[in-house]
N, C-alpha and C positions, 0 to 999 in steps of 0.2 A: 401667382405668388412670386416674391421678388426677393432673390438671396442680399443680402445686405452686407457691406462692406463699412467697414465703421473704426471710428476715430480712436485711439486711445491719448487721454491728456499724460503730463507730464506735472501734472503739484508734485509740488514739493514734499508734501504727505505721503505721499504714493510708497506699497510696495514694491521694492526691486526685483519680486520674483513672484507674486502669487497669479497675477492675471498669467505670464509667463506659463507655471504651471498649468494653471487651467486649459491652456488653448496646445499647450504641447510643444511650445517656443521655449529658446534658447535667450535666458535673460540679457536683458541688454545692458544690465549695471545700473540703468536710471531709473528713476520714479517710474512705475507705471499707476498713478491714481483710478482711474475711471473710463472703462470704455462705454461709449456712447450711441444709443441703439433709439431712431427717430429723426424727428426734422427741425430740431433746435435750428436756427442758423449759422450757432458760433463753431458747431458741427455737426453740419447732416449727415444721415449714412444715405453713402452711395449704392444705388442700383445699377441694372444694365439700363434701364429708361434715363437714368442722369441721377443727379441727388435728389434723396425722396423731398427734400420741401419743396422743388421744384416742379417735380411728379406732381403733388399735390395742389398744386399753385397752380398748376392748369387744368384741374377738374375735381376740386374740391367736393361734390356731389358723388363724382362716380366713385374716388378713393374712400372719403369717410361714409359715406353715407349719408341718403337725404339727410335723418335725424342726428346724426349726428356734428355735421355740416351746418345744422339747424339751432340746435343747442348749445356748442363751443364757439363758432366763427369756422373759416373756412379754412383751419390750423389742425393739424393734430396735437391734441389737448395735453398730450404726457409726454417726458422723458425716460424710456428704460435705460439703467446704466448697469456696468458690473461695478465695484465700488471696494479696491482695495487696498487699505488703510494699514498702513506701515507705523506713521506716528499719528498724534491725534488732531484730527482740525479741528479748526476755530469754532470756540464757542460760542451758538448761535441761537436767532429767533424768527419767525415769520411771520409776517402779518397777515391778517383774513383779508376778504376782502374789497370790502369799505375801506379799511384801513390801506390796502395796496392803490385802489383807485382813486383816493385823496390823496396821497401822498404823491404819488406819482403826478398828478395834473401840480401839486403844491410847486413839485420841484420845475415840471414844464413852466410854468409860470415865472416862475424864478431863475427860469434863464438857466438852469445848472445843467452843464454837457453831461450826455447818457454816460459819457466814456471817463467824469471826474472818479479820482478818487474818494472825494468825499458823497459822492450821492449814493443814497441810500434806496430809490425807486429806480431800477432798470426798466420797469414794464407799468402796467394796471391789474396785476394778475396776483390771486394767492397762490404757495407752495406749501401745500401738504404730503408730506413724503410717505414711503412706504421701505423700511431696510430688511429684507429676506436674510436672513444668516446663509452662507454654505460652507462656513467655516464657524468653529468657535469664536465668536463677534462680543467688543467689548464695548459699549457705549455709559453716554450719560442720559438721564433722560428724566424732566420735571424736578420739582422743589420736593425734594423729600421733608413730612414735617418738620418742624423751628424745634421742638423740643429733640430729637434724634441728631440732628444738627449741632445742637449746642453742645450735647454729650461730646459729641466728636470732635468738634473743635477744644473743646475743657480738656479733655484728655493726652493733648500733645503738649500742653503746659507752655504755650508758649504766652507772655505776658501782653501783650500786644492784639492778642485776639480778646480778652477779658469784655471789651466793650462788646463785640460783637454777639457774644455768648450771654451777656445781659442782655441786652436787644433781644435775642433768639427767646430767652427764659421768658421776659418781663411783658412784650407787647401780645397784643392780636395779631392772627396767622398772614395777612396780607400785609400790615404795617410791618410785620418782624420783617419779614422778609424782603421789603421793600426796600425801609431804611439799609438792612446789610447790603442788601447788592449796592445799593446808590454812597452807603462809606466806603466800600471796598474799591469801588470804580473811580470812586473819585479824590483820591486818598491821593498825600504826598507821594509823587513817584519813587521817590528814594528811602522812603521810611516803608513805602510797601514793600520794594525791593528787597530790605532788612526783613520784614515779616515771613516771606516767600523763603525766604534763606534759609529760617529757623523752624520756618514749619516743613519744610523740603528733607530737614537732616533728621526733625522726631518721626516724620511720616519711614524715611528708610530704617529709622532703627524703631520702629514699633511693627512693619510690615503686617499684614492680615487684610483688613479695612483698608488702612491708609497706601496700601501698594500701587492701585491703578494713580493714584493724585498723586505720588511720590514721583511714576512714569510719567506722569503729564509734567513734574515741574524738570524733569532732564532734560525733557524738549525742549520746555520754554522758561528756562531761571528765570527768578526776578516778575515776572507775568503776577499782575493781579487778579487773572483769569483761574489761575490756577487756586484762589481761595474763593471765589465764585463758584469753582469748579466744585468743591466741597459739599455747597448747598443741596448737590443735585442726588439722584437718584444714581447707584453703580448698577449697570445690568450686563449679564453676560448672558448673551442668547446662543442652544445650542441650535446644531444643522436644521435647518426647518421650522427655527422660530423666527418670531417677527416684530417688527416695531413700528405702528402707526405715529408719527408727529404733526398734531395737528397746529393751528393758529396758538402765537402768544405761549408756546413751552420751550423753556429753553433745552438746549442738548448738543450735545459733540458723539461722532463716533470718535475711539480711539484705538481698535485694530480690530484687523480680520478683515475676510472676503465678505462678499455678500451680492444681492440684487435687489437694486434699489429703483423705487418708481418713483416719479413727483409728478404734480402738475408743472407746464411749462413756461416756466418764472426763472427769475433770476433774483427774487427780490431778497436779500440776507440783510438782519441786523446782527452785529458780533458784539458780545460780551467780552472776549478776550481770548488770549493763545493766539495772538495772530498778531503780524504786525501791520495788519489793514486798518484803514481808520473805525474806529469806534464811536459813535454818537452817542453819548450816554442818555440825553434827557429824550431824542427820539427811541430808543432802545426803551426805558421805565415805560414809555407809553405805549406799548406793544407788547411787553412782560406779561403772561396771568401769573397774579403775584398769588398763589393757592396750592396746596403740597398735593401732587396725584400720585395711583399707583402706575407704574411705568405700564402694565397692558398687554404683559407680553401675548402676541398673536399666535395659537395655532390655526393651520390648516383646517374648514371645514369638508369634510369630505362629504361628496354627492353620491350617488347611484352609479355614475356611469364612470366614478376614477377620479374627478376633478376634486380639485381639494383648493379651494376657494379662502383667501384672505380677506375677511369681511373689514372694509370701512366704510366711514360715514359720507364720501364723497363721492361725485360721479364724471370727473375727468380721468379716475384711472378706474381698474380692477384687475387684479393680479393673482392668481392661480395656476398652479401646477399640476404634471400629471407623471408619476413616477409609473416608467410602462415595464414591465416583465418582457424579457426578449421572446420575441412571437406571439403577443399580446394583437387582438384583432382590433382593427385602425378606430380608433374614435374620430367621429365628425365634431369641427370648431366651426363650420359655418355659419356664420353671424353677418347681420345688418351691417357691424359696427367694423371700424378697423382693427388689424391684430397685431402684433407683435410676438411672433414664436422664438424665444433660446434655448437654446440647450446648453445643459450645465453638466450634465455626467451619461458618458455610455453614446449611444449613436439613436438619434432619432429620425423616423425615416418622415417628410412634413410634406405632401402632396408630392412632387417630382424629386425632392430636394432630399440631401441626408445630409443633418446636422450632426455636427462632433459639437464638443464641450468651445463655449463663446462663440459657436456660428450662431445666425440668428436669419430669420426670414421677415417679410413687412404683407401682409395678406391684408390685400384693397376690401373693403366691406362687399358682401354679398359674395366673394370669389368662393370656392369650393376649397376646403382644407381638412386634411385628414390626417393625424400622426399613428403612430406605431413603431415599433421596435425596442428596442432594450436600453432605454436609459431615460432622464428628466429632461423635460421640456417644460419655462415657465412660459405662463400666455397671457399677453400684455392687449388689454383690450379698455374700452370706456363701455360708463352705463346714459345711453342716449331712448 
């Protein structure tokens, strides 16, 4: 079992104090977005054998596992991160993935540097995410119906939305929805900018509903993202709830802590709220233009304490186990690779004693055992 030393980014999103709290540091004023727990490249966590991609790059069998070795490539398959969101990022989509490994050969083909701003394929890989609350977590997430939509936009009286709210009323549920995003995104820049303005000043003086979009346009005036943003589903997950994102939903987080898994991709399309490039007509074709209900995850709990966040995919799996201090050690030995954190209280994880943001990296087949008084989430694949 290998104690992990790991990266934290600096977006621009980022909290200036929640990762901070969690680990028991002394804020450092800047963004802290996202610490990073795995063998991405853009940053590995460090071991005492070296950086784990490189651990893993020299004996990809022994770390993940024959099967697992077998089933992803000689990669480990997921990102765990901690994920703490100060203002809201950019609103976004991912593609499955057909959709990832076409696109991505499209752009090889075409000659477009990994490292353009405008390319939209970094990899050949889908990113299905996983966002764990440990704080009050406010997100966006899928098309909420065209008819609930329209109410809400009617209601702020602003003249300029009128089309859009006939569109919502008048069409079928994929074409409403369709049309609105593809006029909203592609609308005069400076007459949406007037739009945004007006709906910005009825959303602060109606507050209820319209509060979290009122917060998203202080971050981002003038953003056509922010009447996009409208369409979508508002959810506020408490401590322990969760959110699956699969292929073609759009969604932004817009505050709070959390632990988040993906697969390991980098492929984003953005809708808006960002001033990264936007491709609209690739973007509509990655959209499911279809109203869901956002899904909220709990916990399934087992027999033995694990408490299991069921998705549909099998590059990650992510469960937790909230231990009673002096609770007798649960065995996690597994075929598969792990990833143990601790998020509250002190966990004791084979040799190792995790506080709140340490984390461990357990080679498949190694011997692993927790106990003591606090959470530890367990980041593994289904191979």
């Amino acid at each position: 079992m290998d104690r992990l030393t790991n990266t934290i980014r600096p977006y621009a999103w980022g909290s200036t104090t929640a990762i901070a709290e969690l680990i028991g540091a002394e804020p450092s004023g800047e963004p802290q977005a996202e610490m990073w727990m795995g063998a991405h490249p853009g940053a590995p966590s460090r071991t005492e054998r070296g950086a784990l991609n490189e651990v893993i790059d020299a004996d990809p069998e022994r770390e993940l596992g024959t099967a697992a070795a077998a089933k992803f490539g000689p990669r480990l398959p997921f990102l765990l991160k901690i994920l703490a969101a100060g203002a809201p990022l950019s609103l976004q989509v991912h593609p499955d993935l057909a959709q990832a490994e076409a696109g991505y050969a499209d752009e090889e083909n075409r000659g477009v540097p990994v490292d353009a701003p405008h390319r939209n394929y970094k990899d050949a890989n889908h990113k299905p995410e996983l966002i764990c609350a440990l704080t009050p977590f406010d997100g966006l997430c899928g098309f909420r119906p065209p008819a609930e939509t329209a109410d809400l936009l009617e209601a702020l009286q602003v003249d300029s939305l009128k089309p859009y709210v006939d569109l919502l009323r008048a069409q079928p549920e994929e074409a409403a929805l369709r049309e609105v995003l593809t006029a909203v995104l592609t609308a005069d820049p400076e007459q949406m900018a007037e739009t945004v303005t007006e709906v910005t000043a009825a959303a602060q003086r109606l507050g209820g509903a319209y509060e979290p979009y009122a917060g998203i346009a202080r971050h981002y005036p003038g953003d056509p993202g922010v009447i996009a943003a409208m369409l979508l589903n508002h959810v506020r997950l408490q401590p322990g709830e969760a959110l699956f994102l699969g292929a073609g939903v759009p969604h932004a987080y817009l505050d709070g802590l959390g632990v988040e898994i993906m697969a390991n991709s980098d492929n984003v399309l953005r809708c808006g709220l960002t001033p990264k490039h936007v491709d609209v007509p690739e973007l509509l074709r990655i959209v499911r233009f279809e109203s869901t209900d956002p899904g909220v995850l709990r916990p399934e709990a087992s027999p033995d304490g694990e408490e299991v966040y069921d998705t549909p995919i099998d590059e990650f799996r992510l469960s937790r186990f909230v231990l009673p201090e002096g609770t007798a050690p649960h065995d996690l030995t597994a075929a598969t690779p792990q990833i143990l954190l601790c998020t509250a209280g002190s966990v004791r994880a084979g040799e190792l004693t995790l506080t709140p943001g340490q984390s461990a990296f357990v080679p498949a087949g190694e011997k692993a055992e927790v106990s003591g008084g606090g959470t530890v989430f367990r980041a593994t694949v289904v191979a």
